[in-house]
C-alpha positions in Angstrom: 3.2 91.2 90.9 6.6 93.0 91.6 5.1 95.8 89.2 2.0 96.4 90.9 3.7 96.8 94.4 6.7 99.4 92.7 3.5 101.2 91.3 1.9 101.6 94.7 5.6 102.4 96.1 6.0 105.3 93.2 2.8 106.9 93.4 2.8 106.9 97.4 6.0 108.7 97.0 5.0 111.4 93.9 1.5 112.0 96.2 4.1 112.6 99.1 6.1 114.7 97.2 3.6 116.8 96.1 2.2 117.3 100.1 5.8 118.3 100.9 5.7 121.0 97.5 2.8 122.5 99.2 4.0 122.5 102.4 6.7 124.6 101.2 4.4 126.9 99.4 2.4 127.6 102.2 5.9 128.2 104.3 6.9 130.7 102.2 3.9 132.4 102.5 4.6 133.3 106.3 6.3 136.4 106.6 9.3 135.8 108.9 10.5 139.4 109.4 11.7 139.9 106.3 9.8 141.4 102.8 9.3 138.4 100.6 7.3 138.7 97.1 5.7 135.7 98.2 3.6 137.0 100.3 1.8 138.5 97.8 1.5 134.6 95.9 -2.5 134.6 96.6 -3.6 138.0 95.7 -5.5 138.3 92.4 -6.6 141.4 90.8 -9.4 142.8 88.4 -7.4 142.5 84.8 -9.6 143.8 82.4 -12.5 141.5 83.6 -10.0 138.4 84.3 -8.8 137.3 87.3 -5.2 137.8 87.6 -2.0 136.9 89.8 -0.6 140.3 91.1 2.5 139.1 89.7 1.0 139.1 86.4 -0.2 142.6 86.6 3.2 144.1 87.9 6.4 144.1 88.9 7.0 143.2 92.2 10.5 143.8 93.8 11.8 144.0 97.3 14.0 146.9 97.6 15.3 146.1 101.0 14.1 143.7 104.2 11.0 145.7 105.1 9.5 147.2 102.2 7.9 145.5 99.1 7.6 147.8 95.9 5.1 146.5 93.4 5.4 149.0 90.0 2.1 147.9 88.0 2.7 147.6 83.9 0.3 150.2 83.8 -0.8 153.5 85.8 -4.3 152.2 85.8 -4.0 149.4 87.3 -2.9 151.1 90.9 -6.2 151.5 91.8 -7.4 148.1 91.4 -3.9 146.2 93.0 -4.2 148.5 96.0 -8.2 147.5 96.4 -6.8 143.9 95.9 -4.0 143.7 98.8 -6.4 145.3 101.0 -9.4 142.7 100.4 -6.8 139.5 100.6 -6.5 140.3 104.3 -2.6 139.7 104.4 -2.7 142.9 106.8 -0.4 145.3 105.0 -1.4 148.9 104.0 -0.7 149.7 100.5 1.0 153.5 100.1 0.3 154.6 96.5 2.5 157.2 95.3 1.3 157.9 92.3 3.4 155.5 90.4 4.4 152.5 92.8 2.7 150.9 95.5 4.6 150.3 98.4 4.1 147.7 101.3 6.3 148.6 104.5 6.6 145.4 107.1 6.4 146.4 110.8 8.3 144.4 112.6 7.6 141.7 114.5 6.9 141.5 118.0 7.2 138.6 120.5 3.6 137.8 120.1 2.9 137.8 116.5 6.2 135.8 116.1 4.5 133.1 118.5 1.3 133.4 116.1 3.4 133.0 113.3 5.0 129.5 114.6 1.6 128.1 115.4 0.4 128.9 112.1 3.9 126.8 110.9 3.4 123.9 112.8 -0.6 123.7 112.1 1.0 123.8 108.2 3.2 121.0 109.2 0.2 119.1 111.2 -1.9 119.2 107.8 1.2 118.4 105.5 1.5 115.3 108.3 -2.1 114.4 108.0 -1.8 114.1 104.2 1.3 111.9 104.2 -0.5 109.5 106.6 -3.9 109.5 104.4 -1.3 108.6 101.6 0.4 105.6 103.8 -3.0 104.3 104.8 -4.4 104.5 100.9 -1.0 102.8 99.6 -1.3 100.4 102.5 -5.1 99.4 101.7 -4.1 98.8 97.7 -1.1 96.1 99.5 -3.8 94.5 101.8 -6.4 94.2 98.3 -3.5 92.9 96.4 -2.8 90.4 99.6 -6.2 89.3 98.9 -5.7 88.9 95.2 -2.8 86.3 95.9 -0.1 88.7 96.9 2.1 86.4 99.6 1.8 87.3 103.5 5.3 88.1 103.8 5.8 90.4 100.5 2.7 92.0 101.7 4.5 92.5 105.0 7.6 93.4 103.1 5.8 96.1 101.1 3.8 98.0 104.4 7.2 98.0 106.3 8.6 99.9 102.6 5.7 102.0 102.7 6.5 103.2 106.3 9.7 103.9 105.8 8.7 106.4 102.8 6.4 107.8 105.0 8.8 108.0 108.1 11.4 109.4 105.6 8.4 112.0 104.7 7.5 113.1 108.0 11.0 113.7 109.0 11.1 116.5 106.1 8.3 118.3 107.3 9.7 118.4 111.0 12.3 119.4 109.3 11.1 122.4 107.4 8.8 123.4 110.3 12.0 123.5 112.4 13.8 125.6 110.1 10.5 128.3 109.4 10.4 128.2 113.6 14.1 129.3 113.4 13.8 131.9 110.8 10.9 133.2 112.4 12.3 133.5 115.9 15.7 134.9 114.8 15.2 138.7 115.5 
């Protein structure tokens, strides 16, 4: 029976895991002030009829805090990246040159910054959401096993471990809302 409950411990924890991973992603898709490639994570462009990552389609570098320099493999393809940054909304203006496309950050102001941490901490409400829907699915497989002759007391035993993974997994998404909050505050 000991198995069965470690397997419902492990794979609350891996589905856990996985909601903080994409927590993180979605963080580090929130400009803070400073250029980041990652912004650029969910925009897809027209590669000879495919769908493709930017990132596959060209280099992208970050000469210094404000710009973002994306050099595609091929002269071509500058039409179709710049079409693609301005259709995924991320509201940067591409400047072509001929041979780079470059993406200059404004900076932030007051207001967007305040934008920017409510769009953080509804990240961190979803990531919150999904742990919980992971506590209450491990928690429902410990009540079917209670029925199946698992004791009262391990049963109780096992919700109070599944708890604390889940307290232990809440705490790291407070945590890395926090930090986000901080970075994108810090003028």
């Amino acid at each position: 029976m000991s198995e069965v409950l470690d397997t419902i411990f492990n794979d609350a924890n891996s589905q856990m895991k996985k909601a903080i991973d994409h927590l993180e992603t979605e963080l580090s898709r929130i400009r803070a002030g400073k250029a980041n490639a990652a912004i650029l994570d969910g925009v897809f462009v027209d590669y000879y009829g495919a769908s493709t990552p930017l990132s596959g389609a060209a280099n992208i570098t970050t000469p210094d805090a404000r710009t973002i320099s994306i050099q595609p493999w091929e002269k071509n393809m500058l039409g179709p990246i710049e079409k693609a940054i301005i259709a995924s909304n991320i509201g940067l203006n591409p400047q072509n040159d001929g041979s780079y496309i470059r993406l200059f950050l404004p900076p932030l102001t007051e207001e967007r910054r305040k934008d920017l941490v409510k769009r953080v901490n509804n990240e961190g409400e979803q990531a919150k959401v999904a742990v919980r829907s992971i506590r209450r699915d491990a928690i429902e497989q410990i009540k079917k096993e209670q029925k199946d002759g698992l004791s009262e007391d391990v049963a109780k035993d096992a919700e109070a471990r599944v708890q604390g993974i889940t307290d232990k997994y809440i705490a790291l998404v407070d945590q890395h809302c926090k930090d986000k909050d901080k970075e994108i505050m810090t003028i």
